[in-house]
MDAnalysis code that builds the backbone (N, CA, C; Angstrom):
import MDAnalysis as mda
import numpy as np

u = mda.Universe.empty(318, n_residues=106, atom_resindex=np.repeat(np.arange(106), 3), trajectory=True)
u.add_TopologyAttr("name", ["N", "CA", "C"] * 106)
u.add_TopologyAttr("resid", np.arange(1, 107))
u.add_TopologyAttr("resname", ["UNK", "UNK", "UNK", "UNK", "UNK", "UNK", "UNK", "UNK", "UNK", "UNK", "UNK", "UNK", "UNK", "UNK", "UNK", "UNK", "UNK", "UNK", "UNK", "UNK", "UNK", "UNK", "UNK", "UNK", "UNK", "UNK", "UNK", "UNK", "UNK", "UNK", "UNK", "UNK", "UNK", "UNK", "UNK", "UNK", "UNK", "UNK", "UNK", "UNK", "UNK", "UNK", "UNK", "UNK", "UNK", "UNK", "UNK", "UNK", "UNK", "UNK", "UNK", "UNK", "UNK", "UNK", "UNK", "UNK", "UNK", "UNK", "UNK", "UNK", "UNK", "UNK", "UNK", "UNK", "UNK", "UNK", "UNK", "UNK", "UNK", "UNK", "UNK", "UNK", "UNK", "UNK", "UNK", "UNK", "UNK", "UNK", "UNK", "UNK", "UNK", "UNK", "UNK", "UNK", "UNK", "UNK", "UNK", "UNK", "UNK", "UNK", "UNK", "UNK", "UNK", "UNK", "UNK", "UNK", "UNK", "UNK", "UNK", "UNK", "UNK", "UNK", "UNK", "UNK", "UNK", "UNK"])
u.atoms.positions = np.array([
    [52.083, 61.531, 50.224],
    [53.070, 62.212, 49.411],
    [52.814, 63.718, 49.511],
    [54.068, 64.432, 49.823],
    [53.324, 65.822, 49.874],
    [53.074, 66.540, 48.168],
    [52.473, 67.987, 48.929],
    [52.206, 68.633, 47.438],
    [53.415, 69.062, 46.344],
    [53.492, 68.933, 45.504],
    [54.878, 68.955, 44.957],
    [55.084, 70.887, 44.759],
    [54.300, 71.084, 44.994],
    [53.885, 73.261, 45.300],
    [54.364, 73.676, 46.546],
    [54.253, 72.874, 47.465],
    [54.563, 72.958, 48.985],
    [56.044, 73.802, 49.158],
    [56.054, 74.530, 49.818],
    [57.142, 75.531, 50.067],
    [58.604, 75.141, 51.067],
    [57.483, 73.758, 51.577],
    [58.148, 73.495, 52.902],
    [57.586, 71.751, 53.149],
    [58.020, 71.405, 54.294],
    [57.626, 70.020, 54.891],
    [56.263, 70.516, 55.260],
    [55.491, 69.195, 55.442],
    [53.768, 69.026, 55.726],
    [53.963, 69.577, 57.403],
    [52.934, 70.279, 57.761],
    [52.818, 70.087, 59.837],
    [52.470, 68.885, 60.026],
    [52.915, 68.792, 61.356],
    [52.736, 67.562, 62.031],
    [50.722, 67.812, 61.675],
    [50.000, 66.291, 62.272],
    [48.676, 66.859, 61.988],
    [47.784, 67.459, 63.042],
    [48.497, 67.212, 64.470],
    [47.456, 67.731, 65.347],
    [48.453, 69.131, 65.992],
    [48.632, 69.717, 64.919],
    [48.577, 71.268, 64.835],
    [47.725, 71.799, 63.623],
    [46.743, 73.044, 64.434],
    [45.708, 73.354, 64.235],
    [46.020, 74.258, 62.667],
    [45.183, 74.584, 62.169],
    [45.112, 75.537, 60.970],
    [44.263, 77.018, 61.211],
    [44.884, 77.879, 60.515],
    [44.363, 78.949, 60.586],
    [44.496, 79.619, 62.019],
    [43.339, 80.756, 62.182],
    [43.874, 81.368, 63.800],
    [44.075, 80.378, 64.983],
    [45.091, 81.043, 65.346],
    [45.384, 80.101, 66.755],
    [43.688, 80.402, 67.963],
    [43.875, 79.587, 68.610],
    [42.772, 79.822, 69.800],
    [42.982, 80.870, 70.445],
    [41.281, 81.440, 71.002],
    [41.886, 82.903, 71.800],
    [41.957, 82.359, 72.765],
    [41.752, 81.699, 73.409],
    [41.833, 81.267, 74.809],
    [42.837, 81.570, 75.620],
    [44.274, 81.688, 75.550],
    [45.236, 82.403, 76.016],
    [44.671, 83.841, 76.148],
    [44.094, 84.367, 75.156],
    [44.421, 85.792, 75.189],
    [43.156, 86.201, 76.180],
    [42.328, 85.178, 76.472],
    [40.690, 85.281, 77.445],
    [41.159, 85.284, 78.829],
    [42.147, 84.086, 78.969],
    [42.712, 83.700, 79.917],
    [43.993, 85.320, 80.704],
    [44.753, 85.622, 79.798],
    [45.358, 87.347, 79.856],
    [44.645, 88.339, 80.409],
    [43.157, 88.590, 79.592],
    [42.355, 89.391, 79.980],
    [41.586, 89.465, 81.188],
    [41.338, 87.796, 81.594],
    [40.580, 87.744, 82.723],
    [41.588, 87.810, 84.231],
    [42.785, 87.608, 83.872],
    [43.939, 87.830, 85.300],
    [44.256, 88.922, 85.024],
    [43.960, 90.049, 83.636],
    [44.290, 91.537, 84.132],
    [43.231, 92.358, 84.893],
    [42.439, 91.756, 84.418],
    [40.979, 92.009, 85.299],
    [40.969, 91.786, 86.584],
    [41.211, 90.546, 86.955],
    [41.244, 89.992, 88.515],
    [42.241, 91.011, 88.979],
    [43.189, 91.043, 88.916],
    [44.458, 91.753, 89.401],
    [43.974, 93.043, 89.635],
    [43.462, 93.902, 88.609],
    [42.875, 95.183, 88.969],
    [41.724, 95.157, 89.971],
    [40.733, 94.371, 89.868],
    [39.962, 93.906, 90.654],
    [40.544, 93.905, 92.343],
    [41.400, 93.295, 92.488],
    [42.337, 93.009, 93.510],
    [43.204, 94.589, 93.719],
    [43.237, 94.749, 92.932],
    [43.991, 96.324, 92.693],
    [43.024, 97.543, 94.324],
    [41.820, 97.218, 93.183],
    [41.178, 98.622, 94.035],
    [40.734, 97.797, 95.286],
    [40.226, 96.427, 95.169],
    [39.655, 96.499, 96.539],
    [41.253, 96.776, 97.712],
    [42.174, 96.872, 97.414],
    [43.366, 96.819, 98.542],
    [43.106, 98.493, 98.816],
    [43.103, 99.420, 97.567],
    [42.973, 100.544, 97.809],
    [41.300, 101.200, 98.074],
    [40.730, 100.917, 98.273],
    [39.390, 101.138, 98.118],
    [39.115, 101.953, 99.314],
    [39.403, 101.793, 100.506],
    [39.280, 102.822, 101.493],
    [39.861, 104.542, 100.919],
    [41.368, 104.805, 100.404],
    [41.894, 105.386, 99.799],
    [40.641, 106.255, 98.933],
    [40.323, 105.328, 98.162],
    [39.688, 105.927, 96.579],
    [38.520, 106.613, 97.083],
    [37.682, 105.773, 98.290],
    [36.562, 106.260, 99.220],
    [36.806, 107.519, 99.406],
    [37.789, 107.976, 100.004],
    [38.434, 109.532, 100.604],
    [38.667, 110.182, 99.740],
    [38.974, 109.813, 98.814],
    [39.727, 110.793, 97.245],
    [38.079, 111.374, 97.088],
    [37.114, 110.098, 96.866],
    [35.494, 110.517, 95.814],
    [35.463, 111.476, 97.381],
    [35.648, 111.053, 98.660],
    [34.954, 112.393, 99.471],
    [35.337, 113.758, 99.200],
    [36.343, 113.326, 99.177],
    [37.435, 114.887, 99.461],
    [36.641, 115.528, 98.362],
    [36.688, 114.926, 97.225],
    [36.351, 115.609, 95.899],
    [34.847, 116.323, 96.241],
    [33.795, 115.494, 96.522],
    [32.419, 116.219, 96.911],
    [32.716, 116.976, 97.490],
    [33.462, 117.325, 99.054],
    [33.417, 118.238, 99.674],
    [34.188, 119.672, 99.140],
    [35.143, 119.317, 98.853],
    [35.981, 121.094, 98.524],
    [36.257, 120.767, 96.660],
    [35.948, 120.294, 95.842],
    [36.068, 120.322, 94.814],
    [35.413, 122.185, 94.156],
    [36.273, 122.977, 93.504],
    [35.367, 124.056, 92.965],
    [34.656, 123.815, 92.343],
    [34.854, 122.622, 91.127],
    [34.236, 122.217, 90.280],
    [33.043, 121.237, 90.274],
    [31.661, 122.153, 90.354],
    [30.330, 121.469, 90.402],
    [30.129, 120.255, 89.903],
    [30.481, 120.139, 88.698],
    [30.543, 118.713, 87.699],
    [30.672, 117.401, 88.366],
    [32.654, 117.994, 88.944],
    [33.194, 117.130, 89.820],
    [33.081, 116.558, 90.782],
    [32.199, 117.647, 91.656],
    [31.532, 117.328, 92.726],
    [30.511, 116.450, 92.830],
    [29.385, 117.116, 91.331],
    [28.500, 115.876, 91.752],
    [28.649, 114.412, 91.071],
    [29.745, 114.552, 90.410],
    [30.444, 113.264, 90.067],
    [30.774, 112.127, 91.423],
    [31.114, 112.424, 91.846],
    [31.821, 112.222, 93.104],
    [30.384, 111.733, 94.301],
    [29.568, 112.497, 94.271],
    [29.104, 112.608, 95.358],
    [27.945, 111.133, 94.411],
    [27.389, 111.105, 93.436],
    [26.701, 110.055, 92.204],
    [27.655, 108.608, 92.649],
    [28.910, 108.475, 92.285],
    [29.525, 107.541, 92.503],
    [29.845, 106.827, 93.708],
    [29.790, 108.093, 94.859],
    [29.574, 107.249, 96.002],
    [28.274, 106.885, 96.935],
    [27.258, 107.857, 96.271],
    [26.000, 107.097, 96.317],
    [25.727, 105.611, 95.400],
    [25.803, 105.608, 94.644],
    [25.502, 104.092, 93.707],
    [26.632, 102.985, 94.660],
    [27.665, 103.419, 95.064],
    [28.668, 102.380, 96.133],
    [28.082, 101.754, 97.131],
    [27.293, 103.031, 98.119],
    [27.151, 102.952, 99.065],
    [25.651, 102.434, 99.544],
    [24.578, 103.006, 98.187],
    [23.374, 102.413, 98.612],
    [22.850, 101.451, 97.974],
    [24.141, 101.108, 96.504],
    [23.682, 100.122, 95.201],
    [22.670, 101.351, 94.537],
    [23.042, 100.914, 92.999],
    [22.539, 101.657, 92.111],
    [20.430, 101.396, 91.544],
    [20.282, 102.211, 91.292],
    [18.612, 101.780, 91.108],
    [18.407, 100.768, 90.599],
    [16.926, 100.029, 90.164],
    [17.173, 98.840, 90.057],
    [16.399, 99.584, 88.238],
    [16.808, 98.874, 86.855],
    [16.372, 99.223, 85.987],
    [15.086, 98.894, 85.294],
    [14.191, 99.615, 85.013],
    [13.134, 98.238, 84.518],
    [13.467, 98.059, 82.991],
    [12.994, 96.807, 83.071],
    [12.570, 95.761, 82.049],
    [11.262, 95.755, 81.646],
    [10.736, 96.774, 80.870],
    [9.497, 96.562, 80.360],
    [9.107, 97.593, 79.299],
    [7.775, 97.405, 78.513],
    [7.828, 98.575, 77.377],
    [7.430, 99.507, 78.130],
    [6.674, 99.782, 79.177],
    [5.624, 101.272, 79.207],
    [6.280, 101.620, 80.837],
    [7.208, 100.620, 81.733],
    [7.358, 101.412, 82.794],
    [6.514, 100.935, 83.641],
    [5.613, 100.218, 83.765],
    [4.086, 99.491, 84.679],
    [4.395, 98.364, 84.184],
    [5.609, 97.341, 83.932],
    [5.477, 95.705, 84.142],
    [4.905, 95.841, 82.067],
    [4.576, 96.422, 81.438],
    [3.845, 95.539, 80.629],
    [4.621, 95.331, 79.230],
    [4.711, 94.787, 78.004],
    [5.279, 93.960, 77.289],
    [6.196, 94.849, 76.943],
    [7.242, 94.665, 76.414],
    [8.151, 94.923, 75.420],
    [8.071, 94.500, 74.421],
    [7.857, 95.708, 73.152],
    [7.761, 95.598, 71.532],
    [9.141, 96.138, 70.907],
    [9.330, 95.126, 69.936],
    [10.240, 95.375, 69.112],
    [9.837, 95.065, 67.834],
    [10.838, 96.310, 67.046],
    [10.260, 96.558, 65.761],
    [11.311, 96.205, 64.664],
    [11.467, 95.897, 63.816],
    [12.590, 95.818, 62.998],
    [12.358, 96.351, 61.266],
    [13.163, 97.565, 61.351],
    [12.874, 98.242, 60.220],
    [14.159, 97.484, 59.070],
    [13.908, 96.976, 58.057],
    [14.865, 96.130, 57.297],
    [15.351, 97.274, 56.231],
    [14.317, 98.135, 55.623],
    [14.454, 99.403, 55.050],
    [13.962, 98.844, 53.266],
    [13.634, 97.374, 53.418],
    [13.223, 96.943, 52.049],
    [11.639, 97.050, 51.893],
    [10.993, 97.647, 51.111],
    [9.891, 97.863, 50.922],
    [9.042, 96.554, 50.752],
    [7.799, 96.128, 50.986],
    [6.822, 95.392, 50.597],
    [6.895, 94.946, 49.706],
    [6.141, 94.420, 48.890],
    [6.197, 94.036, 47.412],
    [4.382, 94.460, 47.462],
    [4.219, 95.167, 45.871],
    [2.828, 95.058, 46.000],
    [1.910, 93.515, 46.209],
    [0.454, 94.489, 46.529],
    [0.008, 92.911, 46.793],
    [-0.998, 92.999, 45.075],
    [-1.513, 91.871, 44.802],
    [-2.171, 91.617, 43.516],
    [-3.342, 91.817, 43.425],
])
């Protein structure tokens, strides 16, 4: 019996409640991605010549070594990062400040 408050007829039951699924909208994001993806590699020779041109006659130093950074990390792969606390392989510490004081001790 429905609610006698009900504004309207009951939903069918295997429609969902509350937010719809993102999954469409994952699914959107990941073919605007691909597509751009697909985008530059068609132009990528192009973009190659643009970052040159720019290193070579750019006035602007910034720009230049913008340019000249980006097509080094392309061309030779970017450094590799470490993973560690001190830089020599050895542990990583983490600290977590909660900002709540101790409690005395007795």
């Amino acid at each position: 019996m429905p609610c006698p408050t009900a504004s309207g007829p009951s939903p069918p039951l295997d429609v969902p409640f509350g937010r719809p699924p993102l999954a469409p909208f994952v699914e959107a994001r990941k073919a605007a991605r691909l597509s751009l993806r697909e985008r530059c590699q068609q132009n990528e020779l192009e973009f190659v010549e643009t970052l040159e041109h720019i290193a070579r006659h750019s006035l602007n130093d910034n720009a230049r070594i913008s340019a000249i950074s980006q097509l080094f990390d392309r061309g030779r792969g970017k450094a590799a990062q470490p993973h560690d606390g001190d830089g020599q392989g050895g542990p990583m510490t983490l600290m977590v400040y909660t900002g709540v004081p101790e409690p005395d001790a007795p």
